[in-house]
Backbone bond lengths (Angstrom), bond angles and torsions (degrees), N, CA, C in turn:
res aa  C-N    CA-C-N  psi(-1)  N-CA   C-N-CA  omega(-1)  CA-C   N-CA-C  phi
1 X - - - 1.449 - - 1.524 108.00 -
2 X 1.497 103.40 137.09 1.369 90.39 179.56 1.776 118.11 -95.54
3 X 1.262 100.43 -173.03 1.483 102.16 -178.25 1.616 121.25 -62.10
4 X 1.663 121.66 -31.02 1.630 136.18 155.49 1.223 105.02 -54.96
5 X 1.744 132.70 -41.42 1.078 132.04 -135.10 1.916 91.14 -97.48
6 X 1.449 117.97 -34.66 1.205 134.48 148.07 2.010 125.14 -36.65
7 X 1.273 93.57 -76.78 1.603 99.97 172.03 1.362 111.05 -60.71
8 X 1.282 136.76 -26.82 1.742 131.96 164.85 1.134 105.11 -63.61
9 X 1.596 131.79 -29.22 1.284 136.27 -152.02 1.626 92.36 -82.72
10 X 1.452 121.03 -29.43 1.661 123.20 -128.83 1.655 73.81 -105.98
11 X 1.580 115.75 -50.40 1.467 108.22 -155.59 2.041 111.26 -82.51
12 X 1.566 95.03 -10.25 1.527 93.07 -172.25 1.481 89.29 -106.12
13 X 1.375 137.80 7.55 1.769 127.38 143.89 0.950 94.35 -70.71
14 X 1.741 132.70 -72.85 1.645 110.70 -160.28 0.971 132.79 -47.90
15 X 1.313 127.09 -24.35 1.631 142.79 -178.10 1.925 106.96 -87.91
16 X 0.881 119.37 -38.09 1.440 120.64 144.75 1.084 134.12 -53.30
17 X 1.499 122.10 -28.16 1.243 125.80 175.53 1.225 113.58 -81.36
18 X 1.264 96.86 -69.28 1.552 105.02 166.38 1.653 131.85 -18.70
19 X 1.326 86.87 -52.18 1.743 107.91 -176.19 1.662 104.62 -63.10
20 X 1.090 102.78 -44.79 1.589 112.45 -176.76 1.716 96.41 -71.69
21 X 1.193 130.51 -40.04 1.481 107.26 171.91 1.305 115.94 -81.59
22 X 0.778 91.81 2.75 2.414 86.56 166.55 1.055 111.69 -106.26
23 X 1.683 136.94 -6.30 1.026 158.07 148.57 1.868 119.46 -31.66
24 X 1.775 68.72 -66.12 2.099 85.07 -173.23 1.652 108.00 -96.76
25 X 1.294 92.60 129.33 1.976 108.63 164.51 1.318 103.70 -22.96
26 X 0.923 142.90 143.18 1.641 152.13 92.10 1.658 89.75 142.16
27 X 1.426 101.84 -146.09 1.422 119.05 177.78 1.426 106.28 -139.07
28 X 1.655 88.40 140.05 2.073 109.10 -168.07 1.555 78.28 -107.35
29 X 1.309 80.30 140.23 1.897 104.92 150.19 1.302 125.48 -83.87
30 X 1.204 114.14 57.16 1.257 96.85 163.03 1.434 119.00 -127.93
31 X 1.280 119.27 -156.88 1.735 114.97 -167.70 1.586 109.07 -106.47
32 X 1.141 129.46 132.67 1.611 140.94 144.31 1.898 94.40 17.60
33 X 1.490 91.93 -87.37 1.560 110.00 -176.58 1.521 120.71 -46.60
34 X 1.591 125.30 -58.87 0.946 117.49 178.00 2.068 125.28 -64.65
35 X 1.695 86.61 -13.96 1.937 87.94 176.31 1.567 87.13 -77.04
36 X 1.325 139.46 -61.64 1.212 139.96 -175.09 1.605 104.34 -22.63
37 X 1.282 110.59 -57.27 1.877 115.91 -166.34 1.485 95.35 -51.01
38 X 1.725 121.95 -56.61 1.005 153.48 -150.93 1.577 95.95 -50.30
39 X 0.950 108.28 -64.01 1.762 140.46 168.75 1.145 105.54 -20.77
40 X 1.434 109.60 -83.68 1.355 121.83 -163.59 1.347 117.42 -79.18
41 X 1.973 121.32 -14.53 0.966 123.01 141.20 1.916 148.12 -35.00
42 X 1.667 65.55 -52.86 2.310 81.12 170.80 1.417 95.82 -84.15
43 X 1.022 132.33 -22.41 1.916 116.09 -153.97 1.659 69.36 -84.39
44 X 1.141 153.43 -36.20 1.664 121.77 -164.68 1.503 108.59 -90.40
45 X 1.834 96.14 -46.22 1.709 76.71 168.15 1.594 141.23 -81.98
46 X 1.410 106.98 1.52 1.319 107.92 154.93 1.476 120.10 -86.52
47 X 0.864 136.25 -41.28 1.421 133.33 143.87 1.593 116.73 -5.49
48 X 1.322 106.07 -70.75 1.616 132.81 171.89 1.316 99.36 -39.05
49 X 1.406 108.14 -63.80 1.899 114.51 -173.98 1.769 108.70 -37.23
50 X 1.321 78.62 -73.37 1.804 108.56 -170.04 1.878 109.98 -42.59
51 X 1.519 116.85 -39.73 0.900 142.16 -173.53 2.246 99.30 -66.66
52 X 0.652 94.35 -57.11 1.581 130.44 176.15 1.369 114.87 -53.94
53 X 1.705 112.89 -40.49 1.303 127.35 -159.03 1.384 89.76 -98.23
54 X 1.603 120.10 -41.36 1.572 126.76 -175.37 1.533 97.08 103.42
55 X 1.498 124.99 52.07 1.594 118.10 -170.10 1.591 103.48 -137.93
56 X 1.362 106.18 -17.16 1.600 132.54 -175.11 1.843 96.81 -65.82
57 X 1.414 122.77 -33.97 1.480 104.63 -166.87 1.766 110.94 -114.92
58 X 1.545 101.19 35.48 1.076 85.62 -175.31 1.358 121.53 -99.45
59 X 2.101 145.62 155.91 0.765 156.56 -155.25 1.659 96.48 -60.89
60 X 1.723 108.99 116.68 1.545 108.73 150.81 1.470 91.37 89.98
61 X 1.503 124.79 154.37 1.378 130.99 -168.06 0.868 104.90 -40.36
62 X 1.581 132.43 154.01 1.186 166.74 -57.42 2.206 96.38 169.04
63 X 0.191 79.23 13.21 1.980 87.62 -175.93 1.516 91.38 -22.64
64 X 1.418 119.65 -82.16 1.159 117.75 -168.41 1.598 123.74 -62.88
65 X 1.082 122.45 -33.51 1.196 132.61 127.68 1.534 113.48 12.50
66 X 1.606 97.53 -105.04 1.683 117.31 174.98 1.115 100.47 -55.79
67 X 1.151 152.95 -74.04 1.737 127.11 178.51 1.408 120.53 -47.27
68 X 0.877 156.27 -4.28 1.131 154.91 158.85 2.124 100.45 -83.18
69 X 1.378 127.46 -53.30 1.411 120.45 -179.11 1.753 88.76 -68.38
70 X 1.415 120.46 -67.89 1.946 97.83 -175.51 1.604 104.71 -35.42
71 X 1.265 126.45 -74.83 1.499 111.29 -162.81 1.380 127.77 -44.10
72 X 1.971 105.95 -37.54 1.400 100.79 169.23 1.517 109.79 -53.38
73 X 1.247 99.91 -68.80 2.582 97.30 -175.27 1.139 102.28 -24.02
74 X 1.318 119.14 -64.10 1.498 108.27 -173.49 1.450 138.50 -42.71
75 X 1.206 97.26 -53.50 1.795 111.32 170.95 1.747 87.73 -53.58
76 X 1.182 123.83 -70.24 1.670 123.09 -170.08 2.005 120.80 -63.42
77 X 1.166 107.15 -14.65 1.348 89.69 162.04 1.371 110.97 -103.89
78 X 1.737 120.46 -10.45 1.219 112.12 160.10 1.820 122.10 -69.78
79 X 0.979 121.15 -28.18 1.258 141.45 158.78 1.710 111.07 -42.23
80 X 1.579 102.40 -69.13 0.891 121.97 -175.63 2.074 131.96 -41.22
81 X 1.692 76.10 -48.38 1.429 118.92 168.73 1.155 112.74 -57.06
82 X 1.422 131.40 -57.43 1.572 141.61 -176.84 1.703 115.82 -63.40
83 X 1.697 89.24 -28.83 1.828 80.78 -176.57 1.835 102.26 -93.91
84 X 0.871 92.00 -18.08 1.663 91.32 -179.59 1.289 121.66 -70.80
85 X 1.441 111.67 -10.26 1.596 123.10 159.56 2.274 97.22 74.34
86 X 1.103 95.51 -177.66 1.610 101.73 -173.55 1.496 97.03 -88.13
87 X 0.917 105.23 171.95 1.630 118.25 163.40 1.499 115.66 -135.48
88 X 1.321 133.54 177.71 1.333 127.20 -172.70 1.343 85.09 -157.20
């Protein structure tokens, strides 16, 4: 992977992540960075899904695609959220 192939990686987790926390009710505790991981986590394994499903090659953006990586973040910053316990 190259070094672009990296920074696409970094900015299309945050935007995945993100998306997945505006997604879910309330407010998660967790950090900037770790929704970022979160991110770039679902964007491959939804990718994987979509790829799998036969939805990954189709003509012109990707729609189902990105709903399938938002839904993964979600399950994972909700996940994410639960083990990280509350803070005060």
């Amino acid at each position: 992977m190259t070094i672009s192939g990296i920074i696409t990686a970094v900015i299309i987790g945050a935007i995945i992540g993100a998306l997945a926390r505006l997604v879910l009710p309330g407010r998660q505790n967790i950090s900037i960075l770790l929704t970022v991981v979160v991110g770039i986590i679902a964007a491959i394994i939804g990718t994987l899904i979509a790829q799998a499903v036969g939805v990954a090659t189709t003509p012109g953006f990707d729609w189902i695609e990105l709903i399938l990586q938002v839904a993964v973040a979600a399950v994972g910053v909700t996940i994410a959220g639960s083990l990280s316990g509350r803070r005060r």
